[in-house]
N, C-alpha and C positions, 0 to 999 in steps of 0.2 A: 499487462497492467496499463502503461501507459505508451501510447502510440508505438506498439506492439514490439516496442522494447523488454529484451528479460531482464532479470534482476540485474544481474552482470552488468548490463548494460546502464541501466538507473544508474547504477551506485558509482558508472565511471563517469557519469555525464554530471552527476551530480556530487563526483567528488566525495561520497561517504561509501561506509562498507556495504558489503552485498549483505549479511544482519541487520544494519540498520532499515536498510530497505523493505527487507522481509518481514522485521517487525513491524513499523511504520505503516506497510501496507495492511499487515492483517488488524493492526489496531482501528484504521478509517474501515475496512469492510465491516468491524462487527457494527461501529458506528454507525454507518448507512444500515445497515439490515435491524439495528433498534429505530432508525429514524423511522425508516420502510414500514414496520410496522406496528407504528402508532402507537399510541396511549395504551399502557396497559390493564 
């Protein structure tokens, strides 16, 4: 994900659960892949 850190890792650097992370992440990827691709 992020500077090839695993979840594990996020959620201790960043102090939340390894879930919040997991969600967090897959909520911005759907994000990006509606933004990706355009107007429908």
């Amino acid at each position: 994900y992020y500077g090839g850190l695993s979840e594990a890792e996020i959620a201790e650097a960043a102090g939340i659960s390894k879930g919040t992370v997991k969600s967090t992440a897959s909520r911005a990827l759907d994000a990006l892949q509606k933004i990706m691709a355009g107007p429908a």
